[in-house]
C-alpha positions as CSV (number, residue, x, y, z in Angstrom):
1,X,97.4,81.8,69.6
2,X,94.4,80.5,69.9
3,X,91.7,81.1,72.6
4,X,90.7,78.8,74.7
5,X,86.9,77.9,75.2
6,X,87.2,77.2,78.8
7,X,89.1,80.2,79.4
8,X,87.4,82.7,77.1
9,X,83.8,81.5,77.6
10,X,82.9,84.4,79.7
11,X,81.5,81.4,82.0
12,X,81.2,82.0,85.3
13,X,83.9,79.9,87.1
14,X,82.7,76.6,89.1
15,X,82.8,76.7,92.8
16,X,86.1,74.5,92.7
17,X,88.1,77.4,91.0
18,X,86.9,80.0,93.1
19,X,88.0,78.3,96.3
20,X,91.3,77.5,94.8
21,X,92.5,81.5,93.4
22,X,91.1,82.2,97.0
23,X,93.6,79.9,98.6
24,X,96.2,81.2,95.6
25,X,95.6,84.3,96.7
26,X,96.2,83.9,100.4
27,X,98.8,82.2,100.3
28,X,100.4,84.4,97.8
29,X,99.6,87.6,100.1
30,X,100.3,86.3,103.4
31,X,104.3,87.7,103.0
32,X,103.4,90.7,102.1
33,X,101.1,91.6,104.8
34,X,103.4,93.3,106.8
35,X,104.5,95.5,103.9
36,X,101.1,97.4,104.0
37,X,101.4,98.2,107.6
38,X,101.4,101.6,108.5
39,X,105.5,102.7,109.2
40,X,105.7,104.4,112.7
41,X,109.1,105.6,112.9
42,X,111.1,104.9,116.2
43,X,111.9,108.3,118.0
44,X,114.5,109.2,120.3
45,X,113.7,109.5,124.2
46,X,116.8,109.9,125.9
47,X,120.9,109.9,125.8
48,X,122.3,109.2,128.9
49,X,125.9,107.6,129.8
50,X,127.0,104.2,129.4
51,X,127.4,101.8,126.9
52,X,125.3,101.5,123.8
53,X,123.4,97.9,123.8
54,X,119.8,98.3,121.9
55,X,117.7,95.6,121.9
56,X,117.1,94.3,117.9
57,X,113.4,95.4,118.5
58,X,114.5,99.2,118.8
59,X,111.9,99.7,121.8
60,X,114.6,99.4,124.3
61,X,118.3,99.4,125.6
62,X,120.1,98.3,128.7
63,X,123.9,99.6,130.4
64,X,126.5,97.6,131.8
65,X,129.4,100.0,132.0
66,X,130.2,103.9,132.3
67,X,132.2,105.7,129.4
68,X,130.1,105.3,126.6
69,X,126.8,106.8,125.3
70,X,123.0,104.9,125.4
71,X,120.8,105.7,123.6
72,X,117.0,104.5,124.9
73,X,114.5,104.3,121.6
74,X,110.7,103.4,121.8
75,X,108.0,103.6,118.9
76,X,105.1,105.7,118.6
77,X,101.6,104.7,118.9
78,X,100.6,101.9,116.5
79,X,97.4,102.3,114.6
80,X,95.9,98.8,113.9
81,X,94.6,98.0,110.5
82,X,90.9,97.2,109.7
83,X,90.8,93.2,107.9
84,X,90.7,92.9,104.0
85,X,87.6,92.2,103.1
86,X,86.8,89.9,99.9
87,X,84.8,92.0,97.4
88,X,81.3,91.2,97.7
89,X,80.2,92.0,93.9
90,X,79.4,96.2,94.6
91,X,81.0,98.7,92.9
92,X,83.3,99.7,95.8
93,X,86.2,97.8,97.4
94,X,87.5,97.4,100.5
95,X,90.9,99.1,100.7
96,X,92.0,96.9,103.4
97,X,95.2,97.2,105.0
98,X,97.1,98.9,102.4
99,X,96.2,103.0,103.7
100,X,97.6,104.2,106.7
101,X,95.8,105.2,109.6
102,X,93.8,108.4,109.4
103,X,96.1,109.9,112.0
104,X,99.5,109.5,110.1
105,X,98.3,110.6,107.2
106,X,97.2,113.7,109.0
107,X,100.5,114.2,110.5
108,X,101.8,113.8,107.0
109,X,99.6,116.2,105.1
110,X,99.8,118.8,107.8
111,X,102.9,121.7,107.5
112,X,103.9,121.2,110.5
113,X,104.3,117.4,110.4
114,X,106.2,117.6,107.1
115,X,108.8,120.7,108.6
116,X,109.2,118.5,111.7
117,X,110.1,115.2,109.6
118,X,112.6,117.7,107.0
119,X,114.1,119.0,110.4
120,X,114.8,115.8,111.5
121,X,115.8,114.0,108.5
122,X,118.4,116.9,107.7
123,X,119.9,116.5,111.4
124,X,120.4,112.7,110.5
125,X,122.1,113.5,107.2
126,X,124.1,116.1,109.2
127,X,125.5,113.7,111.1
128,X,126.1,111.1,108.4
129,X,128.4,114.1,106.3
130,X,130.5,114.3,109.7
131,X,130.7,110.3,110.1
132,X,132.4,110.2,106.6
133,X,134.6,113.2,107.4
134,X,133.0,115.7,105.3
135,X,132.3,119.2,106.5
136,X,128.0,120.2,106.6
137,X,128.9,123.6,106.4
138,X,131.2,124.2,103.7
139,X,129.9,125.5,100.5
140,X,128.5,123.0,98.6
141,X,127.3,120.7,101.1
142,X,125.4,123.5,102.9
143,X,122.1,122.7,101.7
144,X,122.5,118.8,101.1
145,X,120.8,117.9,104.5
146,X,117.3,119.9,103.4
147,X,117.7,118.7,100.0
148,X,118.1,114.9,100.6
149,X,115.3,115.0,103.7
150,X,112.7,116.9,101.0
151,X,114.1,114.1,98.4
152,X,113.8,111.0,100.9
153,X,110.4,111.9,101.7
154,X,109.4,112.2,98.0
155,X,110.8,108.4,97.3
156,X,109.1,107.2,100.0
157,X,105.7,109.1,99.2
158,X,103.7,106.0,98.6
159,X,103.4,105.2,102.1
160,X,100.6,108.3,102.7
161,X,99.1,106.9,99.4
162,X,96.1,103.9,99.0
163,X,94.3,101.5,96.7
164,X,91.3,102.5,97.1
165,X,92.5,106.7,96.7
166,X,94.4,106.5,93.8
167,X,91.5,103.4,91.7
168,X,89.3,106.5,92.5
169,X,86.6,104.9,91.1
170,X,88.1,104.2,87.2
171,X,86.9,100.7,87.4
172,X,84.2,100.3,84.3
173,X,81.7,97.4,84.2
174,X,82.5,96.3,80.3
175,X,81.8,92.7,78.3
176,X,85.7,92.0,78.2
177,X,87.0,88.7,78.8
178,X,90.5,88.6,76.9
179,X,93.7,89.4,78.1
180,X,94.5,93.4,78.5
181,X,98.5,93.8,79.1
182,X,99.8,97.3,80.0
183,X,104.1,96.8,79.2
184,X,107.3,99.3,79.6
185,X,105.9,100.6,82.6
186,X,109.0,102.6,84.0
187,X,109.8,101.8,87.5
188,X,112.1,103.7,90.1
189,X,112.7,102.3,93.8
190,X,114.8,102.0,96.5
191,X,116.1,99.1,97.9
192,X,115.3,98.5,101.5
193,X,118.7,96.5,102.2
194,X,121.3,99.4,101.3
195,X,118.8,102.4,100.5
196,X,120.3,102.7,96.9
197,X,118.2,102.7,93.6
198,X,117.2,100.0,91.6
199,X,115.4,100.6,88.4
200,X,113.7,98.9,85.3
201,X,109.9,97.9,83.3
202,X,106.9,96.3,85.2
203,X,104.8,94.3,82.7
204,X,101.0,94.0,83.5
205,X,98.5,91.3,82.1
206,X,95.2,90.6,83.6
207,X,92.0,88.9,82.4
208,X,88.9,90.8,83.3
209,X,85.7,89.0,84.5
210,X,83.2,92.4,83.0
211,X,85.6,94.9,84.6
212,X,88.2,96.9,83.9
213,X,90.5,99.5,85.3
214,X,91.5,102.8,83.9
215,X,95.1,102.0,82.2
216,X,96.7,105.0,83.9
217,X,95.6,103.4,86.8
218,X,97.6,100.4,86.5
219,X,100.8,102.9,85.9
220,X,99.7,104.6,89.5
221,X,99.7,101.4,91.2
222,X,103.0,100.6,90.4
223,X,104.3,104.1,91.3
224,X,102.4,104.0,94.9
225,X,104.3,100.5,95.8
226,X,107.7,101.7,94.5
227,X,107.9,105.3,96.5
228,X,108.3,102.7,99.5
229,X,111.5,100.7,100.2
230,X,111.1,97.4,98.8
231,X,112.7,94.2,97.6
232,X,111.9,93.4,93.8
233,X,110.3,90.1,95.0
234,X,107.8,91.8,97.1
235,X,106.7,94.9,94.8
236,X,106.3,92.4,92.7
237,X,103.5,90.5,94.2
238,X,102.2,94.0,95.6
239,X,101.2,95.1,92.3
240,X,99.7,91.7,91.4
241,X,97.7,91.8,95.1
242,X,96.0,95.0,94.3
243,X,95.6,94.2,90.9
244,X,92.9,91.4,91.9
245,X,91.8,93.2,95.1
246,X,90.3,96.0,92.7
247,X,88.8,94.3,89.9
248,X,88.5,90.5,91.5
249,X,89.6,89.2,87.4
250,X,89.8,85.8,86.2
251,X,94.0,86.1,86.3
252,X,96.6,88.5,86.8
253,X,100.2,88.4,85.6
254,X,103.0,90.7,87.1
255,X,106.3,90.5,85.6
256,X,109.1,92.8,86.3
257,X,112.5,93.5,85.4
258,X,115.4,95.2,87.2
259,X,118.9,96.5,87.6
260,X,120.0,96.7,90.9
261,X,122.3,99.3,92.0
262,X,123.6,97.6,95.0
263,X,124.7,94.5,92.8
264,X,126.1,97.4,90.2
265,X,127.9,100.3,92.6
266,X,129.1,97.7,95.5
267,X,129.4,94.0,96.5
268,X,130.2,92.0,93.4
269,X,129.9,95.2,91.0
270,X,128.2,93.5,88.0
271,X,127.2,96.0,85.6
272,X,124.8,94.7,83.0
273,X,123.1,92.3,85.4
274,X,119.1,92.3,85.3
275,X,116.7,90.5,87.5
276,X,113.3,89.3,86.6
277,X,110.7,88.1,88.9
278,X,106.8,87.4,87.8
279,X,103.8,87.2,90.0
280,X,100.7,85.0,88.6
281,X,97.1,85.1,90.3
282,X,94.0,83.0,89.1
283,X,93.8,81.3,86.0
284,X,96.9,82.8,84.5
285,X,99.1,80.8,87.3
286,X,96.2,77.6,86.7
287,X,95.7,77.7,83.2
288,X,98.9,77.1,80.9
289,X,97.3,78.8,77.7
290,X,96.6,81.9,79.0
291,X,100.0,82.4,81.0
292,X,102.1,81.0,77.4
293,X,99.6,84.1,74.9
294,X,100.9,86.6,78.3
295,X,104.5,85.4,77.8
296,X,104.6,85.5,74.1
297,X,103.1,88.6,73.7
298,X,105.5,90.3,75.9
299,X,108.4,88.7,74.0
300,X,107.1,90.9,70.9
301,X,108.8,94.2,70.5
């Protein structure tokens, strides 16, 4: 295909373009927002008799009767999030809002923080083995609670993670202007609807404006966003997001393709089904050329 002089110039783009991929882009980010915020997970206070009515907040729950349980839940100390600042033309970014706050991740990394989150993951799965009528204690369910808590915490390990950690740096001033595309990226997650897997290939385009990321770094990107639970539509756009938050290109193309286990194991149980969903920043959403050489490139195997 041929390249496009207005795209491929290496000009600098006019005033006009810059204002609209900065409206693109907030647009495009403002519903994922909430998806960087720190997670603070609700904790319970009390269990005292009567019946069970939590608010859908989960900070609090009210009794009208005697013969049942309550159970009275509130939330731990939110850490508020510095604002995203545009990149100014340095060699450093600003991170953000996507790492947590300094005092989870603490919590996280410590020993004692990780045993007190296995302990109480394990108790939860305890009790989930009982609701279903299977017995914790025999044989081969003994270890299960440890197991899954140590498991849970690794597929949601991207939480403790952050841009600006895992770019580390790897981004590497170079006279590129044409379209690098990173394809067949495996990708493993869990859906935040029925906490089953879904799993598939993220494909990765971008047009550089004299910068470019370390390719394994693209791969690590993707992994960070997936070891959260997600919705397709959302990692998506996550990837895409910190994409251009890192290297501020001229366009960045997101495209990924699933099979979803909750569409496959329950519900309507359609094996074989695949979803795809694409995320477009810049001039590859503006410009027609450059998003048709991404497409068609991809469609080569």
């Amino acid at each position: 295909m041929n390249s496009s002089p207005l795209l491929y110039s290496g000009a600098t783009p006019s005033a006009g373009e810059r204002g609209q991929d900065s409206f693109e882009r907030q647009n495009i980010d403002s519903p994922v927002n909430a998806s960087f915020a720190c997670r603070v997970p609700i904790e319970l206070r009390s269990i005292e008799e009567g019946p069970a009515v939590a608010l859908a907040s989960g900070l609090a729950s009210q009794a009208t009767g005697a013969g049942h349980t309550t159970v009275t839940l509130s939330s731990q100390t939110t850490f508020h999030e510095p604002t995203r600042e545009p990149w100014d033309g340095k060699e450093s970014f600003s991170s953000g809002p996507y790492p947590l706050g300094a005092e989870i991740i603490q919590k996280l990394e410590s020993p004692q923080g990780e045993n007190r989150g296995v302990q109480k993951l394990a108790r939860a799965v305890c009790t989930i083995l009982e609701c279903i009528g299977e017995e914790p204690t025999r044989e081969g369910l003994r270890a299960t609670p440890e197991r899954y808590a140590n498991a849970m915490l690794y597929f949601t390990k991207g939480y403790a993670e952050s841009v600006h950690d895992l770019v580390n740096g790897a981004v590497f001033h170079e006279g590129h202007d044409e379209l690098v595309i990173l394809r067949d990226i495996d990708v493993f997650s869990l859906c935040e609807h029925h906490l089953v897997p879904f799993t598939g290939k993220v494909h990765i385009g971008y047009i550089p404006d004299n910068r470019i990321l370390g390719l394994s770094k693209l791969a690590h990107l993707v992994e960070m966003f997936a070891r959260r639970l997600q919705v397709q539509e959302r990692l998506t756009k996550q990837v895409a997001l910190a994409i251009s938050e890192a290297l501020n290109p001229r366009g960045v193309a997101v495209v990924m393709e699933c099979s979803h286990l909750c569409m496959v194991m329950r519900g309507v149980q359609k094996v074989g089904s695949t979803t795809t969903t694409s995320c477009m920043l810049g001039c590859m959403r503006s410009n027609a050329i450059a998003r048709e050489e991404f497409l068609a490139l991809l469609s080569r195997r």
